[in-house]
N, C-alpha and C positions, 0 to 999 in steps of 0.2 A: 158240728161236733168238733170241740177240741181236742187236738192229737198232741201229745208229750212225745216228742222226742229227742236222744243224744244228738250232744254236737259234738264232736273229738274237735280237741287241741293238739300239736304239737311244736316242744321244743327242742330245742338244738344247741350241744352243748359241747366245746370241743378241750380235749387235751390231751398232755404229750406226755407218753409211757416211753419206759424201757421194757426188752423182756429178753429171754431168749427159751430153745424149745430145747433146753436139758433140764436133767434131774441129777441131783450131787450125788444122790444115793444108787445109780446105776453105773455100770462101766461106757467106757467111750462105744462100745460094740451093742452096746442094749440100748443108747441113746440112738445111736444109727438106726439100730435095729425100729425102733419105734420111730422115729422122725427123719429117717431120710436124710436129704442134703440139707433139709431145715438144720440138722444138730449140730450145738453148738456150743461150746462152754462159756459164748462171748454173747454181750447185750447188743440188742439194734434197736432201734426207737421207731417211733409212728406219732403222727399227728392224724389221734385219733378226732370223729365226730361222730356223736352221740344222739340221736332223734328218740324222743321220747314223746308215742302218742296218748293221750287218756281221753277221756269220754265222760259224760256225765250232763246234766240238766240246765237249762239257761234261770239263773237263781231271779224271781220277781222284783229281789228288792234292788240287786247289782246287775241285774245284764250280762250276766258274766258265768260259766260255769263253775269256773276259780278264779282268782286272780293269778294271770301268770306269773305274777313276781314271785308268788306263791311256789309255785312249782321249780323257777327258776332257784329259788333261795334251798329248796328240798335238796336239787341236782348238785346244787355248788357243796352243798355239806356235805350230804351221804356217799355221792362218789364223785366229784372232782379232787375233792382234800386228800381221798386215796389213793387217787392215780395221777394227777396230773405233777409233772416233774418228778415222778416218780420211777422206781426200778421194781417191776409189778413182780416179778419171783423174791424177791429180798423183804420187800417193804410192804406186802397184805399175806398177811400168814397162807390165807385159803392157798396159793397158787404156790406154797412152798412143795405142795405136793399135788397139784393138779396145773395142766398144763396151758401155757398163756393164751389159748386161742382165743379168734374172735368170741368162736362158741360158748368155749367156756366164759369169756368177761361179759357176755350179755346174759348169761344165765345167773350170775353172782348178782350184778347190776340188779335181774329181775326180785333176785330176794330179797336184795335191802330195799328195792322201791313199793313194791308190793305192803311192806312193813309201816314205813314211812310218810307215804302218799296221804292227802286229806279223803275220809270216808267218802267226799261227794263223788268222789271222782274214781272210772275203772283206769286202770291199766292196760291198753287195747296192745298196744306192739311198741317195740324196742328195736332201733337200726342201729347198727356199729359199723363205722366206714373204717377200718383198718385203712385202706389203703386206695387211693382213685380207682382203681382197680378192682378192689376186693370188700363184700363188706356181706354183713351177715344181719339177720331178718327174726327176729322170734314175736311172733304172733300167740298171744297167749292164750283168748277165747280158743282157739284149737289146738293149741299146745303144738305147732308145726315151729320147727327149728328151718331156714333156709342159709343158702351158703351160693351168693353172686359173686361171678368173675366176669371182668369186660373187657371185650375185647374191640380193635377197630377193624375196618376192611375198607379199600376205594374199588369201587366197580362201577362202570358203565352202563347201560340199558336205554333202551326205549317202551313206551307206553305205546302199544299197538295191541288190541284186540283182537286177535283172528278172526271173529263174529262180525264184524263192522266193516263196514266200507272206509274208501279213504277219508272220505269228506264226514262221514260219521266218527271217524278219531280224530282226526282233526278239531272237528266240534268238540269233541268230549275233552280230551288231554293239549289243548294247543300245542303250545312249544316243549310241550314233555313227550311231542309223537315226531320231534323231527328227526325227518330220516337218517341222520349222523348221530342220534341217538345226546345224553348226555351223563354226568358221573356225578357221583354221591362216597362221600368221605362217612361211610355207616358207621356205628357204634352197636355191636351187640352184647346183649346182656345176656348167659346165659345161669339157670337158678335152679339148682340144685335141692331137695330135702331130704330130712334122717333125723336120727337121731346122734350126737354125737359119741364115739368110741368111748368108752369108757376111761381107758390108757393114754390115747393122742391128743383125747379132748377134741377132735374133729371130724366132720362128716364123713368126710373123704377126702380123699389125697388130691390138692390143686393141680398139682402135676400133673397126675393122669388125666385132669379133666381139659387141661390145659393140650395135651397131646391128640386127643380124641379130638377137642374143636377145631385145630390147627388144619391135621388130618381129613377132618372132616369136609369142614366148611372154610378156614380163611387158605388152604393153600388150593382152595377149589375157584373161591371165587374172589380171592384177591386181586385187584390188577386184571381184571377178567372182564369182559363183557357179557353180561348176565344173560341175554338172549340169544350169545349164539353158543358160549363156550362152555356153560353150565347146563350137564345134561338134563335135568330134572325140571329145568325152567325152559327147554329148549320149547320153540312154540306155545309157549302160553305167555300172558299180559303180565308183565314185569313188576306189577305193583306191589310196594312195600307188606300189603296185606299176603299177597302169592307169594312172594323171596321168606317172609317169615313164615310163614307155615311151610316151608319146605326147608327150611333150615331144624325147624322142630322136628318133624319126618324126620332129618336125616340124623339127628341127637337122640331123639328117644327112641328108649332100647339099651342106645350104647356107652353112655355113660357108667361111670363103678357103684352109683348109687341113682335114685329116682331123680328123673328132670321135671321140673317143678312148672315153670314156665320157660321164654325167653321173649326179650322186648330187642328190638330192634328200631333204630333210633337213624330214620332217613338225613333227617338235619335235626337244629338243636329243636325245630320247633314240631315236629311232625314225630309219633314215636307209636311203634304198633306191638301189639303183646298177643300172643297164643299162650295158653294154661293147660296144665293137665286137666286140672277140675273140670274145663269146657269141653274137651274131647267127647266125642258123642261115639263107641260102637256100633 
């Protein structure tokens, strides 16, 4: 039996805004008031990157489900020519009164592309990298908005099973069980959903998400040997699988809006992920 199925493509597309997080029409006290120490009557720029995925049918006659150049030529018109070198509160009407966030320019982005796209082809998800740091997620088959901050941490650990014998870790983790243990330079992502504010144009305040993780998790287990010094890990096998699900433990709940997932990234090549979706009661 023959099966039809999508194949997503995704391109990548980058360029460099201005913005800042005021409105001309409020006082310096109502700008605060809504944006924090973001507020600002002054521009800052970003070299943004654009990931645009779609989906669709591999065509009989081309092999292909579009031609990228296709897609690439869509992106360059409809929104590079508007934002790229541009001063994005000045120079695209929409944001003269809605606010520059990531949130909002991937939600604008979604309406022109939506419009514009060739029929064959869905529109699956849209990534906005504001910043190495920071970047925002809209997933549209489910209409979820997410909002990632990254952060790093160097810790220590060893690979020792409590269950095993010596010569049974040994076997299993070689030189990841020796007894001086060794260290990992982590990168964690943690990922945020909502809907965004109506007013801020954003999820929730990085800030505070940014204080709760600190708090949380990097001033717990920065610089820290994971096996002895972090209570949560104390006695159990140190594996990138156990340190991220106990990091999620220790974030959901506490964040100002719903934690989505988090991925935790042992080196560049190794990267482990817990989801809310997967959580089992």
């Amino acid at each position: 039996m023959n099966q039809v199925t999508r194949v997503r493509l995704t391109r990548y597309v980058a360029f460099s805004s201005g913005h800042r997080y005021w409105f001309s029409h409020l006082s310096r006290e109502e700008n605060q008031a809504l944006f924090g120490n973001l507020a600002s009557p002054f521009s800052h720029g970003h070299n943004y990157v654009l990931q645009v995925e779609c989906s669709g049918f591999i065509s009989p006659d081309h092999g292909m489900v579009v031609n990228i150049k296709t897609i690439d030529d869509i992106i360059k018109s409809s929104i590079s020519h508007q934002f790229d070198m541009k001063s994005i509160n000045d120079e695209i009407p929409y944001f003269a009164d809605h606010a520059p966030t990531t949130e909002n320019i991937l939600s604008y982005i979604k309406d022109i592309l939506i419009q514009v796209l060739p029929s064959e082809v869905r529109l699956e998800k849209l990534i906005l990298n504001e910043t190495p740091t920071l970047y925002a997620e809209l997933v549209l088959q489910k209409n979820i908005m997410q909002l990632t901050r990254t952060y790093e941490f160097a810790a220590a650990h060893r690979l020792n099973a409590p269950g095993l014998d010596e010569a049974e870790n040994v076997q299993l983790f070689g030189k990841c069980n020796h007894i001086n243990g060794h260290g990992h330079n982590y990168v964690l992502e943690v990922t945020v959903q909502g809907m965004p504010d109506s007013k801020t144009g954003m999820i929730t305040d990085v800030g505070a998400i940014d204080a709760i993780v600190s708090k949380l998790v990097l001033d717990r287990y920065d610089h820290r040997n994971l096996n002895l010094d972090v209570e949560e890990l104390v006695g159990k096998n140190t594996t990138s699988e156990v340190v991220a699900l106990e990091i999620f433990k220790q974030l959901n709940g506490k964040l100002p809006t719903e934690l989505s997932r988090i991925r935790l990234y042992e080196t560049a090549r190794n990267m482990f992920e817990v989801c809310q979706a997967d959580v089992i009661l």
